[in-house]
C-alpha positions as CSV (number, residue, x, y, z in Angstrom):
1,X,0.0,0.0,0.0
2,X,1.4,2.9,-0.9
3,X,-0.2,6.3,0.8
4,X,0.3,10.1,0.0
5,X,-0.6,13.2,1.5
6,X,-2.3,15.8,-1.2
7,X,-1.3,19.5,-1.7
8,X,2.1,18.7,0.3
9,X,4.0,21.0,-2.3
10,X,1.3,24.2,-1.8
11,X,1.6,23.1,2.0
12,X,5.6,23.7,1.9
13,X,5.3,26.9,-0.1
14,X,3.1,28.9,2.6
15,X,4.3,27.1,6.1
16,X,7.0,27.9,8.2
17,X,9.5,25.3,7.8
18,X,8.8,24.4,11.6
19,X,5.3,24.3,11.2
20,X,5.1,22.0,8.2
21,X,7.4,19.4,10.5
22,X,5.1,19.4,13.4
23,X,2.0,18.9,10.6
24,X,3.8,16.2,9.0
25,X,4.9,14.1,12.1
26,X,1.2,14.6,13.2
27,X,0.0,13.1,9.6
28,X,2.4,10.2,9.8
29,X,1.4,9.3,13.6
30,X,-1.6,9.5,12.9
31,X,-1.5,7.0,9.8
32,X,1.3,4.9,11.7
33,X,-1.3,4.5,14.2
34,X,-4.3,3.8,11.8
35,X,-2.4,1.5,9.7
36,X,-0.9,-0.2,12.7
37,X,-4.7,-1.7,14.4
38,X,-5.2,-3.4,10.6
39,X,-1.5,-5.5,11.2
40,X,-0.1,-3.1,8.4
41,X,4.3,-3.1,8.3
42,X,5.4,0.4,7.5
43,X,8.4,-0.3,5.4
44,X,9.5,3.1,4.6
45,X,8.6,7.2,5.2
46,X,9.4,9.1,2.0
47,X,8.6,12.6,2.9
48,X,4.7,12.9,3.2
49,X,4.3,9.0,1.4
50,X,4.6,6.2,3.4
51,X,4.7,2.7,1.9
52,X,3.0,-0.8,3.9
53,X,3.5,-4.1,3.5
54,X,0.7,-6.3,4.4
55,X,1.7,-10.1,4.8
56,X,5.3,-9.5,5.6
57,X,6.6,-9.8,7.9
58,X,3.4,-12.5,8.7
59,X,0.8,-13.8,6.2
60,X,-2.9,-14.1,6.7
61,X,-5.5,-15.3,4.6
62,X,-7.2,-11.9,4.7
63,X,-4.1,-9.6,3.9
64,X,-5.8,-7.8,1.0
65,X,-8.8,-7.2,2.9
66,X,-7.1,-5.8,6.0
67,X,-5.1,-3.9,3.2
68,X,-8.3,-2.0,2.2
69,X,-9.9,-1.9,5.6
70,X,-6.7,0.4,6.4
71,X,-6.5,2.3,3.7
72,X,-10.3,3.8,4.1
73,X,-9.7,4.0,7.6
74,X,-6.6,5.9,7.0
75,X,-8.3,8.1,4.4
76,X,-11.3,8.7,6.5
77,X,-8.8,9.4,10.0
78,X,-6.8,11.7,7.9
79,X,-9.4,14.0,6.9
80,X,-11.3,14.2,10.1
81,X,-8.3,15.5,12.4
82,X,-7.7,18.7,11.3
83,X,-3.7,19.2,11.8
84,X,-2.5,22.8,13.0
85,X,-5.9,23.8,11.5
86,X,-5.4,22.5,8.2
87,X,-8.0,19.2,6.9
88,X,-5.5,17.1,5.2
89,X,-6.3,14.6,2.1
90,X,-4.5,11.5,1.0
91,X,-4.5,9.1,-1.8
92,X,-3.7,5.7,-1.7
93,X,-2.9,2.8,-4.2
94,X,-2.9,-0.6,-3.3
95,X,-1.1,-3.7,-5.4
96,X,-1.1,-7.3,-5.0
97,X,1.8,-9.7,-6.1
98,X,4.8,-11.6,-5.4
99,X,8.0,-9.9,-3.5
100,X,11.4,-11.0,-2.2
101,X,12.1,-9.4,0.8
102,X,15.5,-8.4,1.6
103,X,17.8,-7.7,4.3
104,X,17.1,-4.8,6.2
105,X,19.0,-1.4,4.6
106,X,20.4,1.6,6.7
107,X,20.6,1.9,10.7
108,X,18.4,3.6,13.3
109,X,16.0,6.0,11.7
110,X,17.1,5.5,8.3
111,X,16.5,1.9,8.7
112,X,14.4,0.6,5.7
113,X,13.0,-3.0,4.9
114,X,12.7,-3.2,0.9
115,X,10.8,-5.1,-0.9
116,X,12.2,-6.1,-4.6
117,X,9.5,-6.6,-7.1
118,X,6.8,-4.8,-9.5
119,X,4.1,-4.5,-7.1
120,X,5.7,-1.5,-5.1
121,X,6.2,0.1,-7.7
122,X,2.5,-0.8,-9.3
123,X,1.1,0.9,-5.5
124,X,3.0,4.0,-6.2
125,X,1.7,4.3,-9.9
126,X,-1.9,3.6,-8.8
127,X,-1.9,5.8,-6.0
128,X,-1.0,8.7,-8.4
129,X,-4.3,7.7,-10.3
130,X,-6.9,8.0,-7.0
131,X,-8.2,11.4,-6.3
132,X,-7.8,13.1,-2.9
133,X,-9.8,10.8,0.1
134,X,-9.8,7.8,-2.4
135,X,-8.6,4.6,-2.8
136,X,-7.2,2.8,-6.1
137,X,-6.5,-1.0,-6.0
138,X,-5.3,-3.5,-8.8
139,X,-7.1,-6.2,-10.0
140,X,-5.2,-8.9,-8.1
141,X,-6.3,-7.3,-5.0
142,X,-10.2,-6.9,-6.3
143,X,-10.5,-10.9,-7.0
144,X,-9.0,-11.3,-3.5
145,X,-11.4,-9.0,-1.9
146,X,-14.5,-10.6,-3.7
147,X,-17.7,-8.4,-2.5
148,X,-16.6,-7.6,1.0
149,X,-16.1,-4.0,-0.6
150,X,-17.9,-1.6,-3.2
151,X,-15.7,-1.2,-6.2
152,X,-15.8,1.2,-9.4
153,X,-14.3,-0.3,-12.5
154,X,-11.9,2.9,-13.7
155,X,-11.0,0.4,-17.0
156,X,-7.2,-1.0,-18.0
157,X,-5.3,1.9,-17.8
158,X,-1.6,2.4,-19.0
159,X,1.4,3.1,-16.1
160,X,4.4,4.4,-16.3
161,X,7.5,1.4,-16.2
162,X,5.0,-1.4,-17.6
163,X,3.8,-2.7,-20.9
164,X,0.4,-3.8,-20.8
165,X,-2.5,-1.7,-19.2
166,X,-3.5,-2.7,-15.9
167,X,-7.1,-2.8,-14.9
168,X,-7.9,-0.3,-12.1
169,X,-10.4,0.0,-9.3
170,X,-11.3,2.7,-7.1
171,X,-12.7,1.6,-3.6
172,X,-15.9,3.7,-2.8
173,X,-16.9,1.6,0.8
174,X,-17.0,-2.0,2.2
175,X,-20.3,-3.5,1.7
176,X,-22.5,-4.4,4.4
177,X,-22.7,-7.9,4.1
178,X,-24.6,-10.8,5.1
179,X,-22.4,-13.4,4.9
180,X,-18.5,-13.0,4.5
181,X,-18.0,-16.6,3.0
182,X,-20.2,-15.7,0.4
183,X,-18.8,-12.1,-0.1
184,X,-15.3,-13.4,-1.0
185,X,-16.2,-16.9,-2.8
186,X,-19.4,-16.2,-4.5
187,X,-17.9,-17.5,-8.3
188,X,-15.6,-19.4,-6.4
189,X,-17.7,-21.8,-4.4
190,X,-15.7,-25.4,-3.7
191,X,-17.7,-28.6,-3.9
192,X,-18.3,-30.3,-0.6
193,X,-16.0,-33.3,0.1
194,X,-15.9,-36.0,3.5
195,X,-18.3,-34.1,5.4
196,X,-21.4,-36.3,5.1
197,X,-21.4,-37.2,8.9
198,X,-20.7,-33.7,10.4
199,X,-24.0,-32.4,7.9
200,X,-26.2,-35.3,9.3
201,X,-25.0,-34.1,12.8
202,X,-25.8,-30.8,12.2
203,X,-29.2,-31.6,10.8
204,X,-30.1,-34.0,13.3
205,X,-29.3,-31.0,16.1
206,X,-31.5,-28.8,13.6
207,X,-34.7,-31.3,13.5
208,X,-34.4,-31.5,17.7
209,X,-34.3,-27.9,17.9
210,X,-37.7,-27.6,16.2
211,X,-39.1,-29.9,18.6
212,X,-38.0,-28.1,21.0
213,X,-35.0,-29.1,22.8
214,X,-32.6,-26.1,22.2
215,X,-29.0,-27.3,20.3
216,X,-25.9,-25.4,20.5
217,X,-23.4,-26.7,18.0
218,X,-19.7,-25.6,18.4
219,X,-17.3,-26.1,15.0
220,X,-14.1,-25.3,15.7
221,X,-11.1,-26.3,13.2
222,X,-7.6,-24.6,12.0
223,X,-8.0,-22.0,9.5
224,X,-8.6,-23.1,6.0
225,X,-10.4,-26.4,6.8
226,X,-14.3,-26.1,5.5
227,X,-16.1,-24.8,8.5
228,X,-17.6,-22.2,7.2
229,X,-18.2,-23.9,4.0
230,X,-19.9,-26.7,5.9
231,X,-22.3,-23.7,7.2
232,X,-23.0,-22.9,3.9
233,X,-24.2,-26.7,2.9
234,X,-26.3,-26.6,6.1
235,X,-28.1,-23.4,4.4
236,X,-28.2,-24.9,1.2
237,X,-30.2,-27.7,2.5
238,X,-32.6,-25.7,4.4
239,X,-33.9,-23.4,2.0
240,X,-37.7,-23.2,1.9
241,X,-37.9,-23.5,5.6
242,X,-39.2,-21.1,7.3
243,X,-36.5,-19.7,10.1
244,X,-34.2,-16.3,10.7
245,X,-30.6,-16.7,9.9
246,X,-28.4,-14.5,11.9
247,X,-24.7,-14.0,11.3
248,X,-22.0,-12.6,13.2
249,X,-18.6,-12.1,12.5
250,X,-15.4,-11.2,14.2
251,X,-12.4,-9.6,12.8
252,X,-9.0,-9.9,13.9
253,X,-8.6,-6.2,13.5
254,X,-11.3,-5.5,15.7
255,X,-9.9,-6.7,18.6
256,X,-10.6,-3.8,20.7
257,X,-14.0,-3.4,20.1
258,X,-15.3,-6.2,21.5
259,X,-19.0,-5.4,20.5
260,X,-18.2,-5.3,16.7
261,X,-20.3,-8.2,15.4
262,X,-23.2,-6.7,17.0
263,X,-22.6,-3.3,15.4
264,X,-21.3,-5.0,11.5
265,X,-25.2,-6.6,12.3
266,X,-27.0,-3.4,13.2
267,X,-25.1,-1.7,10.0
268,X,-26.1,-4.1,7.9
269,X,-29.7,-4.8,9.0
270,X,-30.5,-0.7,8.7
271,X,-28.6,-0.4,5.6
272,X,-25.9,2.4,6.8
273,X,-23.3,3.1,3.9
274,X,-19.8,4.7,4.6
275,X,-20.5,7.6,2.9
276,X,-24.1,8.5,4.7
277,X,-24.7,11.5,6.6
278,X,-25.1,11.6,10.6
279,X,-28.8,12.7,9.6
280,X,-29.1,10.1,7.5
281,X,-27.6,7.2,9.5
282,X,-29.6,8.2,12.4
283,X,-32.8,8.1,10.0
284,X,-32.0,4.9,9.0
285,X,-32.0,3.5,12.5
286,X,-35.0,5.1,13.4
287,X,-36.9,3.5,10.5
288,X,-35.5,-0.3,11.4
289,X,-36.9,0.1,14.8
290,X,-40.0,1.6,13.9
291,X,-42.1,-1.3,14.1
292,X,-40.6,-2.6,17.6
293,X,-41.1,-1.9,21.0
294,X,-37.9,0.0,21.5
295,X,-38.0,2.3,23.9
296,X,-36.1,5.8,23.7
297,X,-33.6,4.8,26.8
298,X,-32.2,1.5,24.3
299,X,-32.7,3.3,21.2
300,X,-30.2,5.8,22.9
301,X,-27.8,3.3,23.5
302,X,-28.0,1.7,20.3
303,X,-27.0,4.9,18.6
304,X,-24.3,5.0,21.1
305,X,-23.2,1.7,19.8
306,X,-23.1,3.4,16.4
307,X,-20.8,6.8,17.6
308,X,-24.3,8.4,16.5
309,X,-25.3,11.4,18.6
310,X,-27.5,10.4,21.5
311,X,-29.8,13.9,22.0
312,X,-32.8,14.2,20.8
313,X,-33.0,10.5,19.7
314,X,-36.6,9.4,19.6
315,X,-38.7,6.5,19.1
């Protein structure tokens, strides 16, 4: 991920000197410490740019999505703290693809970790492309992402250092999804194999908790193995029945907020979008609770739940 500040030259031309340092250590704290709560390794500072690495020095299975997680958290954080009263912008470019990373470069401060390889290079380029607040990702990183975000195709577009066009997405919001196993393998789906006894287990706990006798099941497995696929054969086989399916998903990179399933489920069920309003957010929780028995005091603490604004919240 590759991440630059906007205006940085018109900043430099009416600053003091001293001034522009203080606003750009404040910029790269405060993206150091955005980037940092998605696992992101800042490899290098390079004035007001600043280039990540995520899956080095570890690998997850989720590297691009905690990729673009940071980088609209890191746009959004960057334009709502105001530094020495100026609102800041960045653009970022994200790129996908094999590295060798070497030995580390430089001591103390000027320490770097490179990484040798296209894809830098292909982040840079792409980040030159976003404009200011957005995010611009390659199409490697778009198949890895599957739905779990809103995209804009911005076609194959020609950069500087390669030879063939490379198609281009700009990153408007994640998506509010139901189901993350379905977000990212959607075209992708595997076929079920070997799990004929854990599918009769699970329906026979389904057919006693109809009669009556409540069923917890508990699937628990290294990463990788099928669980959640297995959910998704469950579903399959119960379509037409008549239940309420709902999901709940943790994130390793919401580790402090413990409540964050409950709140990914209250976004989704109300419909809230990235991009909406305070007035409208709020209006869209009022209109979800409209039919229930919610009183004021817990629709007050559900907006809570949301950073919405608490006064005046009615039922």
């Amino acid at each position: 991920m590759f991440c630059d500040l906007v205006g940085s030259t018109e900043l430099s031309s009416r600053l003091d000197p001293e001034d522009l340092n203080e606003l750009i250590r404040a910029y790269q704290a405060r993206v150091a410490e955005t980037i940092g709560r998605f696992g992101g390794f800042i490899a290098r500072y390079m004035g007001d740019g600043l280039l990540v690495y995520f899956g080095w020095p570890e690998a997850t299975e989720n590297d691009a999505e905690r990729a673009v997680h940071a980088a609209l958290a890191t746009a959004d954080a960057v334009a709502a703290t105001p530094m020495r009263g100026e609102t800041l912008r960045v653009r970022i470019g994200i790129a996908t693809g094999l590295v060798v990373v070497g030995d580390q470069i430089g001591t103390g401060e000027a320490r770097e970790q490179t990484a040798i390889g296209e894809t830098p290079n292909r982040a840079a380029r792409l980040q030159a492309l976003a404009t200011p607040g957005r995010v611009v990702i390659d199409a490697t990183t778009r198949r890895q992402i599957g739905e779990l975000f809103e995209c804009r195709s911005l076609g194959a577009v020609p950069l500087k250092g390669l030879a063939e066009p490379v198609e281009v997405f700009e990153v408007t919001s994640a998506q509010a999804v139901q189901s993350r196993f379905e977000a990212l393998r959607r075209t992708r789906r595997t076929e079920l194999v070997g799990r004929e006894e854990e599918l009769d287990l699970l329906l026979r706990r389904w057919a006693q908790a109809k009669a009556g006798h409540g069923r917890v099941v508990l699937i628990s497995g290294e990463p990788g193995i099928g669980k959640s696929r297995l959910l998704a054969a469950l579903d399959e086989r119960l379509r037409g029945e008549s239940l309420t399916r709902l999901r709940y998903y943790c994130s390793p990179h919401q580790q402090v907020s413990p409540l964050h399933p409950i709140i990914g489920q209250l976004e989704f069920a109300a419909g809230l979008q990235r991009d909406d309003t305070t007035d409208e957010r709020l209006r869209k929780l009022y209109a979800m609770l409209a039919e229930t028995a919610t009183s004021p005091e817990d629709l007050a603490l559900l907006a809570d739940l949301l950073s919405l604004p608490t006064v005046g919240c009615r039922s």
